[in-house]
C-alpha positions as CSV (number, residue, x, y, z in Angstrom):
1,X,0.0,0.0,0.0
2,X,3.0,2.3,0.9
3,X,4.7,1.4,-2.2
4,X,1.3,2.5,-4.4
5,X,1.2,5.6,-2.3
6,X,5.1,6.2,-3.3
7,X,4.4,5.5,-7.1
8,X,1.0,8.0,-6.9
9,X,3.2,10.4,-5.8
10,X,5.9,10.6,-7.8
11,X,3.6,10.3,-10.8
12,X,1.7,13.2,-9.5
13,X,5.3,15.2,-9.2
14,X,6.4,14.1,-12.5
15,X,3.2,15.5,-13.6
16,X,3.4,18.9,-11.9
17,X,7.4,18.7,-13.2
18,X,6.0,18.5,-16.6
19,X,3.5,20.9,-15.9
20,X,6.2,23.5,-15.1
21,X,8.3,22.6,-17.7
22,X,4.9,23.1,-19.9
23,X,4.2,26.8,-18.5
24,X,7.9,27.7,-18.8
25,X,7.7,27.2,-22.9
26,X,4.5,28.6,-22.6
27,X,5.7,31.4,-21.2
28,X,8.7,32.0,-23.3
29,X,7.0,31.7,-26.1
30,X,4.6,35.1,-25.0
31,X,7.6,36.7,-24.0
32,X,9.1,35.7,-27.6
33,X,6.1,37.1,-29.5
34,X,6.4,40.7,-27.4
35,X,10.0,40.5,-28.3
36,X,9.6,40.8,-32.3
37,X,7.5,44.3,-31.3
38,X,10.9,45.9,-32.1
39,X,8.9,49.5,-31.7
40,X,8.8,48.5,-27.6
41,X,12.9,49.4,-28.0
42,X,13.8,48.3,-23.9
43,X,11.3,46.1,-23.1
44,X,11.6,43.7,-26.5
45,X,15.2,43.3,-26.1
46,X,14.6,42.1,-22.3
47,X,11.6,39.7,-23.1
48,X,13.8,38.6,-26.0
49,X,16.3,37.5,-23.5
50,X,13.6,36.3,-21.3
51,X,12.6,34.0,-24.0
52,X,15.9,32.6,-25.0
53,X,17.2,31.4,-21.5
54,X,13.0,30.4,-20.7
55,X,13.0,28.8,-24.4
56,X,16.4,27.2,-23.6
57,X,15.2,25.8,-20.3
58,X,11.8,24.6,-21.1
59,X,13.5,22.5,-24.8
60,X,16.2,21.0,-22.4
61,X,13.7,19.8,-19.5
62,X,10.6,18.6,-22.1
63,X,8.3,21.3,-24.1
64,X,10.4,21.3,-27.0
65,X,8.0,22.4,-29.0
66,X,6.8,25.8,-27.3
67,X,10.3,26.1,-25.8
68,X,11.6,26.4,-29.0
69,X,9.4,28.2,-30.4
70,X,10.0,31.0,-27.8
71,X,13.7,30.8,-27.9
72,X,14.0,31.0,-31.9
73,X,11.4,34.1,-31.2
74,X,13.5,35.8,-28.7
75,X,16.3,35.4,-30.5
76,X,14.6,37.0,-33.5
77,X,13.0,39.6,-30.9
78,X,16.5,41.0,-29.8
79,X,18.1,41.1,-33.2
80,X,14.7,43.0,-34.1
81,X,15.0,45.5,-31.3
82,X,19.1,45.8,-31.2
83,X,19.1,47.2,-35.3
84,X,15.7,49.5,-34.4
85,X,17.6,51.0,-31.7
86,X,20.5,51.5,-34.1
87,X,18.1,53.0,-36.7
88,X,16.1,55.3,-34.1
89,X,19.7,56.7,-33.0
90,X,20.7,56.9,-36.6
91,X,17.4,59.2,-37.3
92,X,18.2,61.1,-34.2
93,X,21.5,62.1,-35.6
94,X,20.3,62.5,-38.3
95,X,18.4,65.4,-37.2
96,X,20.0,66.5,-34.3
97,X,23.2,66.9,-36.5
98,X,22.4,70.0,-38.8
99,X,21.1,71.7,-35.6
100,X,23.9,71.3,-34.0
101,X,26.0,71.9,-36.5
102,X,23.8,76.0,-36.5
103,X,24.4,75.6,-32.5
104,X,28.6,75.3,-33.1
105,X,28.3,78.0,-36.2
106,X,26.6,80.6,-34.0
107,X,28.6,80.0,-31.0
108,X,31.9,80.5,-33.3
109,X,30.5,83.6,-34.7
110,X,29.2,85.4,-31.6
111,X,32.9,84.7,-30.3
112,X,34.1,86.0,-33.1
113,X,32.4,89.2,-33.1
114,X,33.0,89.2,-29.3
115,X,36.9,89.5,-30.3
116,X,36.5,92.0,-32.9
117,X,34.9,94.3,-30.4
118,X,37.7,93.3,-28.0
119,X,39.8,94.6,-31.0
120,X,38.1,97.6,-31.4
121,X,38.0,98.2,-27.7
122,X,41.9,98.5,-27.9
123,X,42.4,100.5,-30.5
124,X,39.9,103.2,-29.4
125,X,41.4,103.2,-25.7
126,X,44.7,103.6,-27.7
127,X,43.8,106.7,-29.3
128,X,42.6,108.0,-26.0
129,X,45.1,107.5,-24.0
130,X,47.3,110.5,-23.6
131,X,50.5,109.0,-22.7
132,X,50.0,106.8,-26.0
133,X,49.2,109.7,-28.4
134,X,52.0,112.5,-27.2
135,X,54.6,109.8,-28.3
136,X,55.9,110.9,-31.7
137,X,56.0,107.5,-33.0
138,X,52.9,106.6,-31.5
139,X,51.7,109.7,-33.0
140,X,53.0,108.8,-36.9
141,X,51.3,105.7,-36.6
142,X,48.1,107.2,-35.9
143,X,48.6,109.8,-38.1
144,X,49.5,106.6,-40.8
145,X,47.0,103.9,-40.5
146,X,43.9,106.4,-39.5
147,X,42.7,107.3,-42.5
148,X,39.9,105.6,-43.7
149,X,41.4,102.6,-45.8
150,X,41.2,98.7,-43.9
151,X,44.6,97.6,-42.5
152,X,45.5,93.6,-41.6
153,X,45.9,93.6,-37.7
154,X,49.4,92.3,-38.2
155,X,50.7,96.0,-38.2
156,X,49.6,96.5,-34.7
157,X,52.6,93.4,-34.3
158,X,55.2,93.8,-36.6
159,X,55.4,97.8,-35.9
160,X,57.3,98.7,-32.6
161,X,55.9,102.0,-31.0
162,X,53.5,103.2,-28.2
163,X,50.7,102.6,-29.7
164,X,52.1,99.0,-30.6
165,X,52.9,98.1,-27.2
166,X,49.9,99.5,-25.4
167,X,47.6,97.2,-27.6
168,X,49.0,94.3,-27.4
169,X,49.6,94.9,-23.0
170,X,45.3,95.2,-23.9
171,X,44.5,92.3,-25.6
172,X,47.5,90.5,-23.6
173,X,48.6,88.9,-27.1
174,X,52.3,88.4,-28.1
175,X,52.0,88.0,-31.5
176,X,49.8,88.2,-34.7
177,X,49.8,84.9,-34.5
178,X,48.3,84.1,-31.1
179,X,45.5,86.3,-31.9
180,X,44.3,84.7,-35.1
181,X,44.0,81.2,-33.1
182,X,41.6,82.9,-30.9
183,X,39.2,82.9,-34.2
184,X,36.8,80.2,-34.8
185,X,34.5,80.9,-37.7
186,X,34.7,78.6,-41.1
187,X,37.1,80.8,-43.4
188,X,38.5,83.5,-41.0
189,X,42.0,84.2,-40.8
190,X,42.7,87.3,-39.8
191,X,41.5,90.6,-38.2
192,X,41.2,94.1,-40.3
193,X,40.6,97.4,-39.3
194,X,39.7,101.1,-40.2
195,X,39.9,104.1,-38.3
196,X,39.8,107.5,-38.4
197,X,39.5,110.1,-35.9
198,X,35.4,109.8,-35.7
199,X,34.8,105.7,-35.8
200,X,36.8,102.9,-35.5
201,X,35.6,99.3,-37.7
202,X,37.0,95.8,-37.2
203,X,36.0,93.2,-39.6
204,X,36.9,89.6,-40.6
205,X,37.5,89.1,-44.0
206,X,36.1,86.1,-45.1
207,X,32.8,86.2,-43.2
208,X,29.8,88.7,-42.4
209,X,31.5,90.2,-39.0
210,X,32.1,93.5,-38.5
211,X,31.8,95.9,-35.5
212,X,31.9,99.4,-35.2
């Protein structure tokens, strides 16, 4: 009688064993079909892995059947989701790109304008300054380059005077070329001026800046 009960019970755990084994392909194979919704990005890829390690189990125990069928969908599912995430971050570039592409462009210009004012800023506190314009070579150099006409900033570097000195101690350059590294927009390279004794423009040849 104990030996019946014994084999009734075991029957009934094989049973329940199978059972389990049953809702585990069962299971992977819902989580399989949720994974080939590639549009659910996050949540196919996980239920794709769900499936293939549920899908693995359940074929190795017994439901071969529904556990392969979930793992061959899971494994479909994440492939599905992995190149519609590439795709959605490709698009996103794609139009995040030229915008910030305009972003970097504006930014370069405003700091280029920013350093032409800078520019003009120095050469007008120049011309103010008394003990800059009562030097006589200071004064000739004025006298020289204010007259209307545009002039490549490298004169304010390769000319030694006063003036010279004082706008380069402003701008706390060394050289002409230490300033033009400061620019930044597509096709500048260089700084021009024009002054008389009434206005005083910077410009940057090559783009649309200019102050005055």
């Amino acid at each position: 009688m104990d030996n019946q009960t014994m084999d009734s019970q075991e029957l009934q755990d094989l049973a329940n064993l199978k059972q389990l084994h049953k809702g585990k392909g069962i299971a992977a194979t819902i989580c399989g079909i949720v994974s080939l919704i590639g549009c659910l990005g996050p949540i196919s890829f996980i239920c794709g892995i769900v499936a293939i390690f549920v899908g693995a189990n359940a074929r190795k125990k017994s439901n071969k059947t529904t556990g392969t069928a979930g793992m061959v969908m899971g494994i479909i599912g994440v492939v599905i989701s992995i190149i519609s995430t590439i795709l959605i971050i490709a698009m996103m570039a794609g139009i995040m790109a030229p915008q910030l592409g305009n972003y970097m462009d504006k930014t370069e210009i405003a700091n280029d304008t920013q350093l032409c004012d800078t520019v003009r800023t120095a050469i007008v506190t120049c011309m103010m300054d008394p003990s800059v314009i009562t030097d006589e070579e200071a004064a000739d150099f004025i006298n020289y380059y204010c007259d209307g006409y545009y002039y490549d900033i490298s004169v304010m570097f390769y000319e030694d005077n006063k003036f010279t000195e004082s706008f380069q101690d402003i701008l706390d350059v060394d050289s002409y070329s230490e300033l033009c590294d400061k620019l930044e927009s597509d096709g500048a390279y260089t700084i021009e001026f024009c002054a008389d004794y009434n206005e005083v423009y910077v410009r940057i040849p090559g783009t649309d800046i200019e102050v005055n």
